[in-house]
C-alpha positions in Angstrom: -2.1 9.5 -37.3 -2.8 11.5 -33.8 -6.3 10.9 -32.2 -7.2 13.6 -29.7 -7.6 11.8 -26.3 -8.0 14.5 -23.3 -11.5 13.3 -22.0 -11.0 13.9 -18.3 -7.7 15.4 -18.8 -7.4 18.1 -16.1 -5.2 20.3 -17.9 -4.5 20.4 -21.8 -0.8 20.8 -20.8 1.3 17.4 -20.3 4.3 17.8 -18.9 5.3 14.4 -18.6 4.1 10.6 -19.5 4.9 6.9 -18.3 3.2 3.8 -18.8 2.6 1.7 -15.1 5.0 -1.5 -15.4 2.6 -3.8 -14.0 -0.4 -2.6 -15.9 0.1 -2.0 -19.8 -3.3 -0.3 -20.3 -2.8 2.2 -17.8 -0.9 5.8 -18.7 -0.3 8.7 -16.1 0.5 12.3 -16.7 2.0 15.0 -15.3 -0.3 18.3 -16.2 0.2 21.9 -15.2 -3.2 21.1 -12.9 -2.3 18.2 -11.5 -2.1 14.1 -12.0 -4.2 12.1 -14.5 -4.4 8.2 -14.8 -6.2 6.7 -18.0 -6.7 2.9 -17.6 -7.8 2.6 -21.2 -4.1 3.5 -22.8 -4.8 7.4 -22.7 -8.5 7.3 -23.9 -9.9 8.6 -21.2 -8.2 10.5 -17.7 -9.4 10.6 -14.3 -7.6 12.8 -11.9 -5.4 11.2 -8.7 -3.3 11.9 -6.1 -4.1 14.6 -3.7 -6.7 16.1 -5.9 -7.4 20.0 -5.6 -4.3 20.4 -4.1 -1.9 23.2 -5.1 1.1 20.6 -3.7 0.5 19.0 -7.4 -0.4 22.2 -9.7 2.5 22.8 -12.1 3.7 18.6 -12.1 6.8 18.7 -14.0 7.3 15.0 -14.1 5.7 11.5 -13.1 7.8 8.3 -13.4 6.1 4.8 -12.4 8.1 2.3 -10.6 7.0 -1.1 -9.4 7.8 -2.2 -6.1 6.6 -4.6 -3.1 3.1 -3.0 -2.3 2.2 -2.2 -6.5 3.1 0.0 -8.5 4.7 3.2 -7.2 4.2 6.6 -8.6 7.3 9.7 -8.0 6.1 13.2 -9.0 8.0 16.3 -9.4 6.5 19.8 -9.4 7.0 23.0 -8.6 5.2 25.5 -5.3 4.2 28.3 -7.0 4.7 30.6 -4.5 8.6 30.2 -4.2 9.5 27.5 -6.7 10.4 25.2 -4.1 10.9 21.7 -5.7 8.5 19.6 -4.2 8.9 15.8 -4.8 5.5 13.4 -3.9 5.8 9.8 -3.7 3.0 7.1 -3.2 3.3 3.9 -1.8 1.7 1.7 -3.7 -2.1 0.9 -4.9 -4.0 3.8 -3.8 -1.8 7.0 -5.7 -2.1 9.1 -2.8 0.6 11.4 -2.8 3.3 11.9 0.2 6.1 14.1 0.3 9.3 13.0 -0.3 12.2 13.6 2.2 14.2 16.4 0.6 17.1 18.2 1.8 16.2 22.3 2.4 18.9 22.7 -0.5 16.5 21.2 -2.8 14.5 23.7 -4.6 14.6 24.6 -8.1 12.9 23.7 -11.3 13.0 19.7 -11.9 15.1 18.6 -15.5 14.5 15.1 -15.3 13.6 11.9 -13.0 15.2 8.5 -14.5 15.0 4.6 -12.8 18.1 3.3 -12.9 18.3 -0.1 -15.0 19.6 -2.4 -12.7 19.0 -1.0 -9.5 15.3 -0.9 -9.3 15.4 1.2 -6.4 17.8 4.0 -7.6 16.3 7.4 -8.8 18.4 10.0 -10.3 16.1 13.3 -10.6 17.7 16.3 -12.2 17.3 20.1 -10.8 18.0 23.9 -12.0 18.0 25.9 -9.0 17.0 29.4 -8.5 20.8 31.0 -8.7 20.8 28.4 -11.7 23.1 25.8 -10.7 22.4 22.4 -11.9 21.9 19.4 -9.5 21.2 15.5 -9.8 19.8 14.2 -7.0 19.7 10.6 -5.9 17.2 8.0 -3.9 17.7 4.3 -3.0 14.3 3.9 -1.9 12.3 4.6 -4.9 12.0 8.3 -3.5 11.0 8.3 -0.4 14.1 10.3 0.4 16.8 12.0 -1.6 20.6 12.9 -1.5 23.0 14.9 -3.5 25.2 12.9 -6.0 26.7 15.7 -8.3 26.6 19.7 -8.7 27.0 21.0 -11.8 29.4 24.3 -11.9 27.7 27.8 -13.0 29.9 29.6 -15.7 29.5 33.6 -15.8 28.2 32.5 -19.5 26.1 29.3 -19.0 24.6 27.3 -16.7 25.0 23.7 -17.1 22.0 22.3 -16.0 21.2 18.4 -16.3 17.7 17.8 -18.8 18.6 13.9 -18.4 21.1 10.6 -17.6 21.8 7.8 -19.8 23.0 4.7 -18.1 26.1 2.4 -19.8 24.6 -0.5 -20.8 26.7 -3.1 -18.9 28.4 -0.7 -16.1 25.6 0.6 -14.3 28.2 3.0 -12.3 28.9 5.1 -15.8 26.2 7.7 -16.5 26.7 10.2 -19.3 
């Protein structure tokens, strides 16, 4: 049975939702108006991160990470005025937002952002850019800065564009 839960929701339209690691009650999501925590598993929202600005209108994705300082939030979205890819990370404890060191190559619509396994402090984030390539991207520093690792080849019939990663279970270098 589904219970409607959007009290304090800023936008009816989730993109994306992850659960904090180090908090089991609390929820985030990523809405076409910006960033939500719940701290009551989803009952009721509250709006974070930057809030009113139009760096987080049209999140695509938020993924939760823990790390030395709390928990850590990454969030992918899209400028509306160019559809830049814009990637926001926090540091820790107080969810507000910085931006993420990109290359200028960077811009696109986001497909995916995935923790590796193993390597805590690995992000894979996924990208279809404007002339629509595909891209996964990489950070080692749970996204405070990101770096090519693969380009996806553009066929005059399709576009092969990443929508996510799978890790191998017990070689964290194979990804399908």
């Amino acid at each position: 049975t589904w219970i409607q839960s959007n009290t304090g929701l800023p936008s009816l339209r989730v993109k994306s939702l992850c659960r904090d690691p180090s908090d089991p009650n609390r929820v985030f999501a990523a809405c076409t108006t910006g960033l939500a925590m719940s701290d009551d598993n989803g009952r009721t929202w509250v709006r974070i991160g930057m809030a009113g600005s139009e760096y987080l209108n049209n999140a695509e994705f938020v993924l939760a990470t823990a790390s030395d300082t709390g928990t850590r939030l990454l969030v992918g979205s899209v400028w509306p005025g160019d559809g830049s890819t814009l990637l926001h990370y926090s540091t820790g404890g107080d969810y507000n937002l910085i931006p993420s060191e990109t290359p200028e190559s960077l811009t696109g619509r986001i497909t995916f952002i995935h923790q590796n396994s193993t390597r805590k402090s690995r992000i894979h984030c996924g990208v279809e850019d404007a002339v629509k390539e595909g891209y996964v991207w990489f950070s080692n520093d749970l996204g405070a800065s990101f770096t090519e690792f693969m380009t996806f080849p553009h066929y005059s019939f399709e576009t092969v564009v990443p929508t996510g990663m799978v890790e191998h279970p017990s070689d964290p270098s194979l990804w399908w």
